[in-house]
DRENLODREN-326792 format. One record per residue (C-alpha): residue in one letter; x, y, z negated; residue number from 1. Coordinates in Angstrom, 3 decimals, m for minus. Each point is the difference from the previous one (the first is absolute). Last residue first. Layout:
N
A_X_Y_Z_NUM
...
//
This chain:
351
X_6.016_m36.937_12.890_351
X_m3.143_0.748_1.741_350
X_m2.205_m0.448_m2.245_349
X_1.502_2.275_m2.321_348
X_m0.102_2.913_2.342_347
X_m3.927_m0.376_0.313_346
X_m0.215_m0.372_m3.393_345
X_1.573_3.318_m0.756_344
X_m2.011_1.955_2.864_343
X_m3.223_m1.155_m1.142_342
X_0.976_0.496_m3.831_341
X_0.583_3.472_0.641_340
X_m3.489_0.128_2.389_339
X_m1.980_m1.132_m2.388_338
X_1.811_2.085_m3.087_337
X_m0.677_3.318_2.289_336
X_m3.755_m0.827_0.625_335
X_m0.811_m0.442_m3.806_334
X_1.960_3.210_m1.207_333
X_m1.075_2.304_2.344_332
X_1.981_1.410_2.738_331
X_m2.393_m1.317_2.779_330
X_0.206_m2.688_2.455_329
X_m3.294_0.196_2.430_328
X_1.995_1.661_2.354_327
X_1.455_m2.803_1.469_326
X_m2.925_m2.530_m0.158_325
X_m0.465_m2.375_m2.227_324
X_m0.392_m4.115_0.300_323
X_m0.482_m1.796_m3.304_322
X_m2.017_m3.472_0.561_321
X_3.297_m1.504_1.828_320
X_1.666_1.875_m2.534_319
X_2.281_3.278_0.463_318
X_m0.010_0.253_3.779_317
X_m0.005_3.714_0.010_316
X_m1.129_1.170_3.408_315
X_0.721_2.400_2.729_314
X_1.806_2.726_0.442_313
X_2.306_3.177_m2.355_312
X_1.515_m2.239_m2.211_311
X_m1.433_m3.646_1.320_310
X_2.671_m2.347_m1.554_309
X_0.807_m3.773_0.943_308
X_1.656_0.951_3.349_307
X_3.258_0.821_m1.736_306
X_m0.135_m1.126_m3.685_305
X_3.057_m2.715_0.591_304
X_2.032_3.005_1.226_303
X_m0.402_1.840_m3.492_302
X_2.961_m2.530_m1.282_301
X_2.436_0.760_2.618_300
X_m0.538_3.738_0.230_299
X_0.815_m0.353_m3.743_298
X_3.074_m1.865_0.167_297
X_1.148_2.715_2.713_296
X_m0.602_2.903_m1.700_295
X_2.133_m1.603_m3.142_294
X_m1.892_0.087_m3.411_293
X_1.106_m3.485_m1.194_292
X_m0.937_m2.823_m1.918_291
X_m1.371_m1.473_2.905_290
X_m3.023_m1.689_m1.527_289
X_m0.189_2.145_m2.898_288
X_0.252_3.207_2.207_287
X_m2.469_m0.919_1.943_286
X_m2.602_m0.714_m1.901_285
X_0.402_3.313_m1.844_284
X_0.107_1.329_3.265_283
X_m3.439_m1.637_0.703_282
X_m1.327_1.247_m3.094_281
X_0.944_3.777_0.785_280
X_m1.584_m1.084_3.319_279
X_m3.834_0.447_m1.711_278
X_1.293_3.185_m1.604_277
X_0.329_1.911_3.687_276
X_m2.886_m1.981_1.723_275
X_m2.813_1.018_m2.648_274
X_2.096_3.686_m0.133_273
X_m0.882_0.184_3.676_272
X_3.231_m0.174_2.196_271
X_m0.105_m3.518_1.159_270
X_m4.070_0.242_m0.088_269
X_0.231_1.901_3.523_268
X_m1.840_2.507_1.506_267
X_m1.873_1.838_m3.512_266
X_3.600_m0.566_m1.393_265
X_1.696_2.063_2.584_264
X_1.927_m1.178_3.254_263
X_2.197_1.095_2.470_262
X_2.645_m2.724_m0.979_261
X_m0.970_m2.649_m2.526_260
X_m2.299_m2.808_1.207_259
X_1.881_m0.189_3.328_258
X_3.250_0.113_m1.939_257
X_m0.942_m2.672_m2.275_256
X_2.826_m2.182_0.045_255
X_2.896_3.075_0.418_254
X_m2.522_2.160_m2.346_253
X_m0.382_m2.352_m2.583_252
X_4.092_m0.537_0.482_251
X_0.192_3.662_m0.880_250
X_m2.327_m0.603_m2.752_249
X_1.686_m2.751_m1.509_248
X_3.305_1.851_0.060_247
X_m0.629_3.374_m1.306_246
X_m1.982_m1.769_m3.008_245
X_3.384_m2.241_m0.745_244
X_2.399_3.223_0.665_243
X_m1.961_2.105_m2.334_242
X_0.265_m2.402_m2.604_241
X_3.249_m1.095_m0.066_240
X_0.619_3.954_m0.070_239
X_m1.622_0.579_m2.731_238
X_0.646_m2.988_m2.100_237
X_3.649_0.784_0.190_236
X_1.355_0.018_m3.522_235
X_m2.338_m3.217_m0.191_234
X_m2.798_m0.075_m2.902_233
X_m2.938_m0.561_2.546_232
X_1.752_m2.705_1.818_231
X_m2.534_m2.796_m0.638_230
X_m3.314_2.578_m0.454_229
X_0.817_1.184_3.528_228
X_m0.278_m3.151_1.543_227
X_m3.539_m1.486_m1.623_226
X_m2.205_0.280_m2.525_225
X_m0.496_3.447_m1.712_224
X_2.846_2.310_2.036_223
X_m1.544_m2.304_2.902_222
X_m3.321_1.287_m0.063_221
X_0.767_3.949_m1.135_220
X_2.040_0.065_3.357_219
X_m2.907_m1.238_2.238_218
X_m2.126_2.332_m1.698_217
X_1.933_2.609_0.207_216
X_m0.071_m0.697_3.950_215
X_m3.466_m0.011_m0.080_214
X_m0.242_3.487_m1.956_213
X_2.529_1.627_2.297_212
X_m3.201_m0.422_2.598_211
X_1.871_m1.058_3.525_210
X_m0.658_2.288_2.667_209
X_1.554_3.159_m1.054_208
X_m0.262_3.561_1.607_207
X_m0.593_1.293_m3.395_206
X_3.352_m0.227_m1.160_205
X_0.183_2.016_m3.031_204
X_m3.069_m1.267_m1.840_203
X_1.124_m3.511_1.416_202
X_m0.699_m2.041_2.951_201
X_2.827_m2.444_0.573_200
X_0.892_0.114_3.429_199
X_2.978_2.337_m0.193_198
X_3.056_m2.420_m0.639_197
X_m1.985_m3.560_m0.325_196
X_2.969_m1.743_2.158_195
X_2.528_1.772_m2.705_194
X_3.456_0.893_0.938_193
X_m1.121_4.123_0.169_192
X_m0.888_m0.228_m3.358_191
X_m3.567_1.715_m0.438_190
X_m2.795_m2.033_m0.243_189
X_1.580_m3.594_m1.172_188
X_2.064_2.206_m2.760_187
X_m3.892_1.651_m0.862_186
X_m1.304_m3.154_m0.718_185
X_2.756_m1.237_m1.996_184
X_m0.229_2.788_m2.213_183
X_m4.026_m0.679_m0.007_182
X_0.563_m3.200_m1.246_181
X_2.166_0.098_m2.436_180
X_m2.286_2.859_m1.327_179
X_m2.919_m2.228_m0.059_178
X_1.817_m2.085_m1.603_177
X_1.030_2.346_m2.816_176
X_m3.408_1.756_m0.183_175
X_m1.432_m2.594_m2.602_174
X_3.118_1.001_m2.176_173
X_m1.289_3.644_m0.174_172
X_2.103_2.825_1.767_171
X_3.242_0.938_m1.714_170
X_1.607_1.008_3.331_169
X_m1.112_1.421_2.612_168
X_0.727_0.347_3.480_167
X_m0.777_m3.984_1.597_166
X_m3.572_1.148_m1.622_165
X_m0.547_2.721_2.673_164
X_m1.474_m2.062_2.969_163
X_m1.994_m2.204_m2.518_162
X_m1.476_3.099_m1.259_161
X_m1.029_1.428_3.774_160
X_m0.843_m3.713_1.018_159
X_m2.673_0.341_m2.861_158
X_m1.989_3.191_1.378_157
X_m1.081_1.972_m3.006_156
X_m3.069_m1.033_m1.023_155
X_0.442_0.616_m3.897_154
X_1.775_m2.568_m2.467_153
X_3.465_m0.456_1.471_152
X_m0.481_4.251_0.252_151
X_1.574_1.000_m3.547_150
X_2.230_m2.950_0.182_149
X_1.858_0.946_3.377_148
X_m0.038_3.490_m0.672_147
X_1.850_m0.459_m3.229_146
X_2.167_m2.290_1.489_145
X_1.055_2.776_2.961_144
X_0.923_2.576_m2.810_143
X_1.849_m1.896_m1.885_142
X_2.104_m1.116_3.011_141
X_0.057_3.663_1.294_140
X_1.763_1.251_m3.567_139
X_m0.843_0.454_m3.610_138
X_m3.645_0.884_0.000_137
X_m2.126_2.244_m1.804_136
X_m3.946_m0.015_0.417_135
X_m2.094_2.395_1.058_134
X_m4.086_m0.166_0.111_133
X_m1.034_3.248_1.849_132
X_m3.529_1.175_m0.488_131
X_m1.660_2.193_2.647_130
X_m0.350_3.624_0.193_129
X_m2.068_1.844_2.438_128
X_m0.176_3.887_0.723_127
X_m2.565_0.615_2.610_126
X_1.205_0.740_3.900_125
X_m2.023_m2.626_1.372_124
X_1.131_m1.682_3.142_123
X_1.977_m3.382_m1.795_122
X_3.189_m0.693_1.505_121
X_2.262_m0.866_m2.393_120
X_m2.666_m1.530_m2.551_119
X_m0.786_m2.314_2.231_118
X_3.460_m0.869_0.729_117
X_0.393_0.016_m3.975_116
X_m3.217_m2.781_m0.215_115
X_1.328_m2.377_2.562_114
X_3.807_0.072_m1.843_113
X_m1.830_m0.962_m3.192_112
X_2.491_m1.961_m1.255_111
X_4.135_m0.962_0.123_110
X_0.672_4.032_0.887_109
X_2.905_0.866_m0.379_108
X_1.759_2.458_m2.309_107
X_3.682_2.514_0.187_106
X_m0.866_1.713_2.448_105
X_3.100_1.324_2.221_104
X_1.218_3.226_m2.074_103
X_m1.486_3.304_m0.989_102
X_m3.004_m1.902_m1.664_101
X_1.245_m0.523_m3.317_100
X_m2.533_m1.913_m2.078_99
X_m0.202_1.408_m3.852_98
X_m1.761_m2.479_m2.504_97
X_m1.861_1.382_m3.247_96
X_m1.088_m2.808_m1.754_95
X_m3.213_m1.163_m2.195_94
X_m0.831_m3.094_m2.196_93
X_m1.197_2.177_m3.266_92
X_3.522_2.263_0.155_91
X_2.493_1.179_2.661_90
X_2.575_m2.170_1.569_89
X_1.701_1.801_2.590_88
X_0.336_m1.563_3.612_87
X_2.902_0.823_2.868_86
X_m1.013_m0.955_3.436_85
X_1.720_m0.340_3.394_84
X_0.956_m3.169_0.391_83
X_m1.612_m3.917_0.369_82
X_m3.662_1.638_m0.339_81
X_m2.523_m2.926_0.888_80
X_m3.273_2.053_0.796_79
X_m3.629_m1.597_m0.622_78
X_m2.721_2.340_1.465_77
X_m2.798_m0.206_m1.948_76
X_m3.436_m1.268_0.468_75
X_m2.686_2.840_m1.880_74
X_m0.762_1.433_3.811_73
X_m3.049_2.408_m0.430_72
X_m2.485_1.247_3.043_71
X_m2.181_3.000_m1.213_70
X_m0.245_1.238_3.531_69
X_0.739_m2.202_2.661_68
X_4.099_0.461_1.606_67
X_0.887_m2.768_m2.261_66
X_m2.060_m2.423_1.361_65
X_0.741_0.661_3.462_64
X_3.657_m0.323_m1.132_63
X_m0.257_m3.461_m1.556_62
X_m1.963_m1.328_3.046_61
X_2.804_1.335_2.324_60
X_2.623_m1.314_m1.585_59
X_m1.567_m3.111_m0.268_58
X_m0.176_0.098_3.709_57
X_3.391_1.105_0.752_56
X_1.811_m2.868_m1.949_55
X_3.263_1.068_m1.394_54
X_2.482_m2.654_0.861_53
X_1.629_m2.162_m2.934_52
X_2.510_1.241_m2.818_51
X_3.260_m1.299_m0.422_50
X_2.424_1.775_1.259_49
X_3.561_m0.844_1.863_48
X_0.372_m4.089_1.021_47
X_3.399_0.049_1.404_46
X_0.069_m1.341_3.689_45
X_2.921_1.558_1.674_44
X_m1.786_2.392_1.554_43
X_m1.907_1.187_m3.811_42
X_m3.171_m2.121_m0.411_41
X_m2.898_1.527_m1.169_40
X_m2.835_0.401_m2.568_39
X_m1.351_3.459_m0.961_38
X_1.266_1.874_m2.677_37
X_m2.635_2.471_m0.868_36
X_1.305_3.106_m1.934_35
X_m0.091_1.802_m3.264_34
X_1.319_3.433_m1.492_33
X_m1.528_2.378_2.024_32
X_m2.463_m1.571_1.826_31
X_m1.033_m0.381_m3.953_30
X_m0.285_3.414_0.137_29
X_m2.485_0.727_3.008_28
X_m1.888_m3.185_m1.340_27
X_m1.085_2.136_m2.771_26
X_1.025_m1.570_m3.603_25
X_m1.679_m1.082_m3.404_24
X_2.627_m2.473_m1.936_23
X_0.782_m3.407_m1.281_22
X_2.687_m2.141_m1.243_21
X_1.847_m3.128_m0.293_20
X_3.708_m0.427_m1.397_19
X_1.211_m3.515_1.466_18
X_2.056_m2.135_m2.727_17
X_m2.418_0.404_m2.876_16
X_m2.794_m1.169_1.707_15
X_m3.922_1.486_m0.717_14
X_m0.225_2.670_m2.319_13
X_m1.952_2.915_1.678_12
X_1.704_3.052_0.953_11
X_m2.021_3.008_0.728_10
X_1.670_2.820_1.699_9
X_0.742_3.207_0.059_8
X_1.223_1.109_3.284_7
X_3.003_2.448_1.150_6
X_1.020_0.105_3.719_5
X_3.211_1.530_0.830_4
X_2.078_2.005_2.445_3
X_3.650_m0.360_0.493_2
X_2.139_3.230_m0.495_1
//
């Protein structure tokens, strides 16, 4: 016989496609019927979860707090329920839900994961409750675009959302680049084809060098105004696309390999996001004089940059009245469009 939670609950009316609700609960139950899904990759590369890591010193504060006398905690927990509970309308805005806890829990957690770790461990042995605010969802992908647009407007770490939004579906139209972008991302960081394959730093892939943000941004430039935009609407846009980022930065790294290898962006301006969007340009550039996306074509075109770029050493020679050093270049907008149109006008000169 499977064992059950019953509530009664207050339901405001909010949307009439996801049933919201609330509740008084100990965190001892709602360990029973909800859970943190932390973000991962699976071995071969899945994205599983979608939460971000607990952080130990917010933790902490919240539990020291909680452990004083009188202490109070009116922020709910907010649990997505995609099984488990049965609800009975009852009158005046109130429900009676059931949760059945004799199975895997059936809720996660898309807020307040801080606050229930707290909670978990707190030293006092007094009886406290803390509001739950459910909410019913139809599967994983409802679940993971609700938690998406309930934390786009708090502090939650934005590479975490980008990371997810290739996963949803239905997200707001001024997410559908972004989301491009962040599929494309992830192909460059995990196909085993891909010169990028595990140097993009990502929620999941800590161990990074290049910021998945600069490489978005590269992406997000040419889906407005340059390569990406022209074959947007191909059957095979993804894969046209992969293989044209996969290429210029392999040949970046055949050109550049001194610049490249061994090095992180505080070494070398090549892999700094300023670097990383300022040669999105140049392969734009590229690619229109060549009208290709070969390796080879190119390796040929970056060649007429060699010895005119200080990466990692040296100077910038942008004006005879405009000299910077290396590590003066930062990822802001005003030093990254210098050194794009740098690098372009240096390769049209030479032609």
């Amino acid at each position: 016989m499977s064992k059950k939670l019953v509530y009664t609950c207050i339901c405001p009316d909010q949307s009439q496609s996801v049933r919201v609700f609330s509740f008084a609960a100990t965190v001892e139950d709602i360990q029973k019927f909800a859970k943190i899904d932390r973000i991962t990759r699976s071995n071969n590369g899945e994205l599983i979860g979608f939460q971000r890591p607990q952080i130990a010193k917010h933790i902490m504060e919240i539990k020291e707090y909680l452990n004083t006398p009188g202490s109070i905690l009116p922020n709910p927990i907010v649990v997505a329920f995609i099984s488990g509970v049965e609800m009975r309308e009852l009158d005046s805005g109130l429900a009676q839900i059931t949760i059945d806890i004799g199975k895997e829990p059936g809720g996660f957690i898309v807020d307040g994961q801080q606050r229930f770790l707290a909670l978990l461990n707190l030293s006092t042995n007094r009886k406290f409750e803390v509001f739950v605010s459910g909410f019913l969802c139809s599967g994983m992908n409802e679940l993971q675009k609700q938690f998406i647009l309930i934390n786009n407007t708090k502090p939650l770490p934005k590479a975490l959302i980008y990371e997810l939004l290739p996963t949803v579906n239905g997200l707001p139209a001024r997410m559908s680049s972004r989301s491009t972008a962040a599929k494309l991302t992830e192909f460059l960081n995990r196909r085993e084809d891909s010169s990028l394959r595990g140097l993009i730093y990502q929620q999941t892939n800590p161990y990074g060098v290049v910021r998945d943000t600069a490489i978005q941004k590269v992406i997000m430039n040419s889906l407005s105004d340059g390569v990406l935009r022209l074959i947007f609407r191909e059957n095979d846009f993804d894969e046209r696309a992969f293989r044209l980022l996969s290429n210029f930065f392999k040949a970046v790294q055949i050109v550049f390999a001194d610049d490249w290898n061994g090095h992180k962006p505080k070494t070398s301006r090549l892999v700094h996001g300023a670097g990383i969007v300022s040669m999105g340009y140049v392969m734009e550039t590229l690619y229109s004089a060549y009208r290709s996306d070969k390796i080879e074509d190119f390796e040929k075109g970056l060649r007429f940059l060699e010895g005119k770029t200080a990466w990692a050493n040296g100077v910038w020679e942008f004006a005879p009245d405009d000299r910077r050093k290396w590590d003066s270049i930062q990822y802001v907008p005003r030093d990254t469009r210098q050194l794009a149109q740098y690098l372009v006008s240096t390769f049209k000169a030479s032609q």
